[in-house]
VMD Tcl script that draws the C-alpha trace (Angstrom):
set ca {
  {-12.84 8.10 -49.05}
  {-14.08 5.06 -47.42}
  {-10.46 4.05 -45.41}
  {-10.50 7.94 -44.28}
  {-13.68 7.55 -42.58}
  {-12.79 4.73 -41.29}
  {-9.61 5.38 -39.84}
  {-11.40 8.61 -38.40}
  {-13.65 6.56 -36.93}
  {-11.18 4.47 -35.24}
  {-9.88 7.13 -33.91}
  {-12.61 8.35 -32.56}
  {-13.30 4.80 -30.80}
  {-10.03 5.46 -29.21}
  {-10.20 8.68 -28.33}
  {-14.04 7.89 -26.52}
  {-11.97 4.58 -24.67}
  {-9.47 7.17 -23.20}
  {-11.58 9.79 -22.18}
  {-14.07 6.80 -20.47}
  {-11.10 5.61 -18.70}
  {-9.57 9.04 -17.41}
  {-13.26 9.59 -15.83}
  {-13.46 6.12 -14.47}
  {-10.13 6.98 -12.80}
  {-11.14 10.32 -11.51}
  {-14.45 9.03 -9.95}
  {-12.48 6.49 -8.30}
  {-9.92 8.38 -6.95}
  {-12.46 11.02 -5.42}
  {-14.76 8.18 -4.10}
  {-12.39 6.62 -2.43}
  {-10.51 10.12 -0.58}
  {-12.41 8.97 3.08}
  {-11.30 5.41 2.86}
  {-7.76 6.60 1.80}
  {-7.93 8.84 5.11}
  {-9.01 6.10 7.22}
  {-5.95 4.16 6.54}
  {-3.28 6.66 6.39}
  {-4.98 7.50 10.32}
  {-4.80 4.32 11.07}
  {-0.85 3.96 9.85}
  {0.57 7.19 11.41}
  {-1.27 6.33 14.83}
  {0.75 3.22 14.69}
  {3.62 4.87 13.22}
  {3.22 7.71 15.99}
  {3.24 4.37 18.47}
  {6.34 3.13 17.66}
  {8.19 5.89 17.53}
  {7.26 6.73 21.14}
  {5.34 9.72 20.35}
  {2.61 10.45 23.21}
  {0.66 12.14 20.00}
  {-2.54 10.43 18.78}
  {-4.77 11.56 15.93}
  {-8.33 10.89 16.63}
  {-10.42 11.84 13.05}
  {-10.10 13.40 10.11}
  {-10.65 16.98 10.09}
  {-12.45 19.58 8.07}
  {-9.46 22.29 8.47}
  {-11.01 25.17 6.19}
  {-7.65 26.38 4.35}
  {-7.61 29.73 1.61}
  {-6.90 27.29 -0.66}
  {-6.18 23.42 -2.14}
  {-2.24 24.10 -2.94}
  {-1.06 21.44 -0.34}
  {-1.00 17.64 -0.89}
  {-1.69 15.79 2.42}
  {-4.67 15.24 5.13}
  {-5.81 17.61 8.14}
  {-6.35 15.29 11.17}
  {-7.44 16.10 14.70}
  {-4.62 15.88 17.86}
  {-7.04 13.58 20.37}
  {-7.15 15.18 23.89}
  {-5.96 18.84 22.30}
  {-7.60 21.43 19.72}
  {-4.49 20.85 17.83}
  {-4.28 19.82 14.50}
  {-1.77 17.71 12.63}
  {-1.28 17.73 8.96}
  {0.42 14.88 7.45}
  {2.32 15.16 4.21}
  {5.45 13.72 2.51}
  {8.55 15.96 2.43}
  {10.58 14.65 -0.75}
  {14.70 15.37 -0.67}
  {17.19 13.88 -3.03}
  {14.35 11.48 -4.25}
  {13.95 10.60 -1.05}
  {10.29 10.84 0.07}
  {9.61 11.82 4.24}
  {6.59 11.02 5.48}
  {5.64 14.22 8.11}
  {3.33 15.41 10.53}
  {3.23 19.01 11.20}
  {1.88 19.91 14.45}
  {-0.45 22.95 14.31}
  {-2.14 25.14 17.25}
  {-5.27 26.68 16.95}
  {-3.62 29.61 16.04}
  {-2.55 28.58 12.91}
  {1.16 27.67 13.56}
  {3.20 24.64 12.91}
  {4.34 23.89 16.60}
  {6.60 20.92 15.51}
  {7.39 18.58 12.63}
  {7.27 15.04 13.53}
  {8.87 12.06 10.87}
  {6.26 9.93 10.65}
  {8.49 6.58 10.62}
  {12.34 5.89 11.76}
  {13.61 5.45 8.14}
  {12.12 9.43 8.11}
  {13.70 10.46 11.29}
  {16.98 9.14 10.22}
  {16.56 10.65 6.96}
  {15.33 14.55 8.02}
  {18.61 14.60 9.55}
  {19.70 15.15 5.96}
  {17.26 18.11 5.14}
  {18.11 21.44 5.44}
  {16.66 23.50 8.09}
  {15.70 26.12 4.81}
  {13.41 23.17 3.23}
  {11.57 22.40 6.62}
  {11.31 26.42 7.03}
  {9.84 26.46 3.42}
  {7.30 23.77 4.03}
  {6.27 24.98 7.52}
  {5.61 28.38 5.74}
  {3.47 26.69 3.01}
  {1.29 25.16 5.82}
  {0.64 28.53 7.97}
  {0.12 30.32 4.59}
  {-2.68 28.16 3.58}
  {-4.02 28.60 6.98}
  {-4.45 32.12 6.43}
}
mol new
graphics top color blue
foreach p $ca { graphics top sphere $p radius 0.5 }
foreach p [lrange $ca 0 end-1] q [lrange $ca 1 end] { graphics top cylinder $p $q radius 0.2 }
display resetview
């Protein structure tokens, strides 16, 4: 009788440790969602540079979408009322880093690889899979 409690109480020690842990992890990781941001801005501006793209995002936006189905960050287009939203595309285990261009209307004017390993790579993609994620983005939209 005595081992059962305590091996139930070991396991309950346990079971506490993980539970502590998963919502140390998920306080982190939605604490830190504006200083994420920041940085990916800061790396597709310069990734947006060196690919001699004339776009440059200015902040993050608060794109109001009909839902939270899509993985990725609504920033503003500086100069425009465009919006980009930046996502990774993944083919063959290959993961594309994207920028969709979107107007005001709510549709994705162009996809942009965000690097040159992704604009050799969406080469690869078939037009079907862009089509497919360009449709996920103006859905959401609406």
């Amino acid at each position: 009788m005595n081992s059962d409690i305590s091996i139930l109480k070991d396991k309950v020690i346990l079971f506490t440790w993980i539970i502590g842990l998963m919502i140390a992890i998920i306080l982190l990781w939605n604490n830190t969602q504006p200083f994420q941001a920041k940085l990916l801005l800061k790396n597709v501006n310069n990734a947006l540079e060196t690919t001699d793209n004339a776009v440059t995002l200015s902040m993050l936006s608060k794109k109001q979408t009909s839902n939270s189905g899509l993985l990725g960050y609504w920033y503003s287009v500086d100069g425009t009322t465009d919006s980009m939203f930046v996502f990774g595309l993944l083919f063959d285990g290959i993961l594309i880093s994207c920028g969709a261009r979107v107007s005001e209307e709510g549709e994705v004017t162009e996809v942009i690889p965000l690097s040159t390993h992704a604009r050799d790579a969406i080469v690869n993609v078939p037009e079907s899979v862009i089509k497919m994620h360009i449709h996920r983005i103006e859905a959401n939209l609406k």
